[in-house]
C-alpha positions in Angstrom: -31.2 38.5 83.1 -30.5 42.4 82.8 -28.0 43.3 80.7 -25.3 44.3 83.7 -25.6 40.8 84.8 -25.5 38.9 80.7 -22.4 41.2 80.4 -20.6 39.9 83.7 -22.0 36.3 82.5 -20.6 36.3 79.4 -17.2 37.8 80.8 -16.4 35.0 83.9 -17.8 32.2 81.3 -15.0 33.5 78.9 -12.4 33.4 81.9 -13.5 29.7 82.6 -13.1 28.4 78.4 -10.0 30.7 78.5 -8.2 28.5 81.8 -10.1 25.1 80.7 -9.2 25.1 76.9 -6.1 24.7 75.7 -6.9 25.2 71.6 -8.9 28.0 70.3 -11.9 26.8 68.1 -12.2 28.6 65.0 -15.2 26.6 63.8 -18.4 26.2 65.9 -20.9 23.9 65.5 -24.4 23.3 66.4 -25.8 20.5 67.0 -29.9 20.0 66.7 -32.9 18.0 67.1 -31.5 13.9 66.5 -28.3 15.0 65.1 -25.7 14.4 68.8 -24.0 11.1 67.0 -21.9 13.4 65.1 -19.2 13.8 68.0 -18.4 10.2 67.4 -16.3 11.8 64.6 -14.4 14.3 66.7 -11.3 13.2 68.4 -12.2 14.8 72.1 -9.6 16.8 73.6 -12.0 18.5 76.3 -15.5 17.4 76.9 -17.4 19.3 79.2 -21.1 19.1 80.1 -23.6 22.6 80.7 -24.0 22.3 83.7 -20.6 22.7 84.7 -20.0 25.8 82.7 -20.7 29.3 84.4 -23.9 30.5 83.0 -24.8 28.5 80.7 -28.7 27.0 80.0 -29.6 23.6 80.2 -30.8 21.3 77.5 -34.2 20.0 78.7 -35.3 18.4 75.1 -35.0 14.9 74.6 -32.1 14.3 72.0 -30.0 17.3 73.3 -27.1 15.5 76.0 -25.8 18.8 76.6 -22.2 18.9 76.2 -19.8 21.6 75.0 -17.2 19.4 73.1 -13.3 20.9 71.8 -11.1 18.7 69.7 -10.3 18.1 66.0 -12.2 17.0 63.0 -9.8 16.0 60.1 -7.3 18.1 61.4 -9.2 21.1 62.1 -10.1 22.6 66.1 -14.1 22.3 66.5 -16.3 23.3 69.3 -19.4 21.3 69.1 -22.4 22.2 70.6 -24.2 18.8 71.5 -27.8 20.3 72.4 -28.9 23.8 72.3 -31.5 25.9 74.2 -35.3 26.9 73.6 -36.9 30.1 73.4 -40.1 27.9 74.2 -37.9 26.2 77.3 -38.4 29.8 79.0 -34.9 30.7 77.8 -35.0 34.5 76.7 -33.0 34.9 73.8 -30.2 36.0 74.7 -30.0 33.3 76.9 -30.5 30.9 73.6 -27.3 32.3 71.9 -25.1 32.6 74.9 -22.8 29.7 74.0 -22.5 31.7 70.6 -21.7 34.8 72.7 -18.9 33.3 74.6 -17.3 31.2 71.3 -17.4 34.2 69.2 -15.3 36.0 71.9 -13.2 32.9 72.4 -12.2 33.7 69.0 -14.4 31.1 66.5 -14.7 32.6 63.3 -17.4 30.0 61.6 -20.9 29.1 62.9 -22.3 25.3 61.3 -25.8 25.0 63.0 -27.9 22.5 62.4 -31.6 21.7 62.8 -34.2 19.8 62.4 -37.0 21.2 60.7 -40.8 20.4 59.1 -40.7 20.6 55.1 -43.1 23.7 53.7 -42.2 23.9 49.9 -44.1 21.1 48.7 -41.1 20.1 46.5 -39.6 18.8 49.4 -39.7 14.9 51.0 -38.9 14.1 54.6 -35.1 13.0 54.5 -34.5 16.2 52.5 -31.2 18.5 53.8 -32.2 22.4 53.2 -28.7 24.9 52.6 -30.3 27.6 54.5 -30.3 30.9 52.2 -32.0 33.4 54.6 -34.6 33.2 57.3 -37.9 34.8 58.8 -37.8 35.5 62.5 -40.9 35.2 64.3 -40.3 34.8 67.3 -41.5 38.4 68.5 -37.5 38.8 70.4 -34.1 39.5 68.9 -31.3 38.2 70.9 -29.9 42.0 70.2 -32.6 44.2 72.0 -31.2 46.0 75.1 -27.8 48.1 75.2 -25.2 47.3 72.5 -21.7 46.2 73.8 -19.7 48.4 70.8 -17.1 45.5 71.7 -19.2 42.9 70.7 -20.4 44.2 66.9 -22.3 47.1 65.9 -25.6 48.3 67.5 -27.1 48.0 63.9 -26.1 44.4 61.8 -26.3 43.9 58.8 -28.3 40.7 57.7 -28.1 41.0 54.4 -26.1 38.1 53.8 -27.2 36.1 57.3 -26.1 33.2 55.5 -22.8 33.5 53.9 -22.7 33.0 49.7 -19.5 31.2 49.9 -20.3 28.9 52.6 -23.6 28.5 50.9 -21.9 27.8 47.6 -18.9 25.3 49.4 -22.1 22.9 51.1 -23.4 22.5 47.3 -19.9 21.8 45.6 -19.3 19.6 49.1 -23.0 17.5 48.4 -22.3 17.1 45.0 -19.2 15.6 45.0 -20.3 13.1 48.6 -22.7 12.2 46.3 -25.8 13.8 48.0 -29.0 13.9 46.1 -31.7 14.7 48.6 -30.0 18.8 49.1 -32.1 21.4 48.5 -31.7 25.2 49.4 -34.6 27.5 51.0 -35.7 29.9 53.3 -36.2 28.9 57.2 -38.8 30.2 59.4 -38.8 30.4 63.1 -41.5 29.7 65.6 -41.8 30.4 69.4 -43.3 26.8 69.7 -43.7 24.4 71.6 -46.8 23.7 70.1 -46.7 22.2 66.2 -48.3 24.5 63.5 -51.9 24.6 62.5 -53.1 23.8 58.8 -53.7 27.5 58.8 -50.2 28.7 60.1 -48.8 26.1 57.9 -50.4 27.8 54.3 -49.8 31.2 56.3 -46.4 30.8 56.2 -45.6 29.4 52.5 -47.2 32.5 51.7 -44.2 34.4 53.5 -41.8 32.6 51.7 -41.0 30.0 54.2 -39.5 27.0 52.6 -39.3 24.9 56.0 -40.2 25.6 59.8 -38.4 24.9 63.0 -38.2 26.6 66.1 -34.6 27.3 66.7 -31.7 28.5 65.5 -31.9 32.7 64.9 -31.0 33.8 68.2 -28.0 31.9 67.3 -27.6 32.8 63.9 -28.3 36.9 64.9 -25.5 36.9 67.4 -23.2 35.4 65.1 -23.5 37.8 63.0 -23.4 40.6 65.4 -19.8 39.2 66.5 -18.8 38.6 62.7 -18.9 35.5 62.2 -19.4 33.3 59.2 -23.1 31.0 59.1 -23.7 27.9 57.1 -27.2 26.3 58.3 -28.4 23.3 57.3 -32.1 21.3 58.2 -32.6 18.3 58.4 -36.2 17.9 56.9 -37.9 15.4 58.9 -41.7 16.3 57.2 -43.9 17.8 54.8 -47.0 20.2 56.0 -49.5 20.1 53.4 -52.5 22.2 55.1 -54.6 20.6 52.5 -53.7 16.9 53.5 -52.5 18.1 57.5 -51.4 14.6 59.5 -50.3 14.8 62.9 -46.6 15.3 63.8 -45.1 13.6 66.7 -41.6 14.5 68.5 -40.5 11.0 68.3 -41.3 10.9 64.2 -39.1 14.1 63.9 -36.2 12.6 65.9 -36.4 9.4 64.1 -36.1 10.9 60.9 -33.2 13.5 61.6 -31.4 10.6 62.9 -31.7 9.1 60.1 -30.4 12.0 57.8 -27.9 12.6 60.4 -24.9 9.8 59.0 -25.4 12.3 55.8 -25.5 15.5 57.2 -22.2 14.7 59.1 -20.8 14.1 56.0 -21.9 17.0 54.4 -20.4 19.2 57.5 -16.8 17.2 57.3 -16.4 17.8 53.9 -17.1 21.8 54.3 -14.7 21.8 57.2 -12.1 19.9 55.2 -12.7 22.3 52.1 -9.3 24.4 51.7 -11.6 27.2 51.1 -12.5 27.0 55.0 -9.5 25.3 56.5 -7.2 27.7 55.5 -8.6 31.2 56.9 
């Protein structure tokens, strides 16, 4: 998609959450890889699949339904995100953060994403829930390349602080007191995929500094912060890649897992939404 036509996208996809939505979001979140039971805790006000929103991808990953979902958690207006988009689906970037896009415009303030991700730091165990402090992008495209919309954010972002320190700090006050013992905080590295990582890319990148590896996520996390908004990430770690001791990694293990660390990591994200830190702005 040229940029004429992403900018036209986004604009008639705004019209359409503009007429269908009756509450304005001011927290988003995404949903990843085994993770889609959390709407069970939302009370629905709108539920409404892709495919019948202008523009927007498809989910073609098992686990992803594919709904955008408005309504209230605990008293605060959510938009949940139940499935995201690929770059290794074919999606271009851009493509991958368009729901972000369109939110961020809508006027959400906060991004909560959530992944699923293999374990790198060898202090780590599958089950393990990484606060995400910064991030290594390689998929070789930034979601940002092409003419800037001045409207949007700056041509130039700061990333400094992808991840925001309060947000950062509110998930670690929010585990300890749920009672959480299995939260860590690291770096997160992204892939193109869809192919797993080699022993050799595996000790290649702990030697970046990669805590854990997934291959979602930044497109999202880059046009958030282009439009301003706030990012917690959280992963849900469903292995550990020792390239000395490498055993194969299955799609079915890595949902199974997730899902299982999902009860906690809903917990985790209703008690940062609840915080009066958050609820308040």
């Amino acid at each position: 998609m040229d940029h004429r036509n992403h900018v036209q996208a986004v604009q008639e996809c705004l019209r359409f959450c503009r007429d269908s939505f009756t509450c304005i979001p001011r927290t988003v979140i995404q949903l990843g890889t085994g993770l889609g039971d959390f709407v069970e805790r939302i009370k629905v006000e709108h539920l409404v699949p892709y495919r019948d929103i202008p523009h927007f991808p498809q989910s073609t990953v098992e686990s992803h339904q594919g709904n955008l979902i408005i309504g209230c958690l605990e008293g605060q207006t959510v938009a949940v995100l139940q499935g995201r988009f690929h770059f290794y689906e074919g999606y271009s970037t851009k493509e991958v953060a368009f729901p972000i896009r369109v939110l961020s415009l809508l006027g959400a303030r906060t991004l909560i994403l959530t992944n699923a991700a293999g374990g790198l730091n060898p202090l780590f165990f599958p089950g393990s829930i990484m606060v995400i402090r910064d991030h290594l992008n390689f998929l070789g495209e930034n979601p940002l390349r092409g003419p800037n919309v001045d409207a949007w954010g700056p041509r130039f972002p700061d990333l400094s602080q992808a991840y925001h320190p309060r947000l950062i700090k509110t998930a670690l006050n929010c585990a300890s007191h749920c009672g959480l013992k299995n939260v860590v905080t690291g770096t997160y590295a992204c892939i193109p995929g869809p192919s797993l990582e080699t022993p050799a890319e595996t000790r290649w990148l702990r030697d970046c500094g990669a805590d854990a590896v997934g291959m979602s996520s930044i497109p999202e996390v880059i046009v958030a912060r282009h439009a301003g908004m706030e990012v917690l990430g959280l992963s849900a770690i469903s292995n550990i890649n020792n390239p000395d001791d490498f055993q194969p990694i299955t799609l079915e293990d890595i949902i199974e897992t997730a899902g299982r660390i999902g009860p906690q990591i809903a917990d985790l994200i209703t008690a940062v939404i609840t915080d009066k830190d958050i609820s308040t702005e």
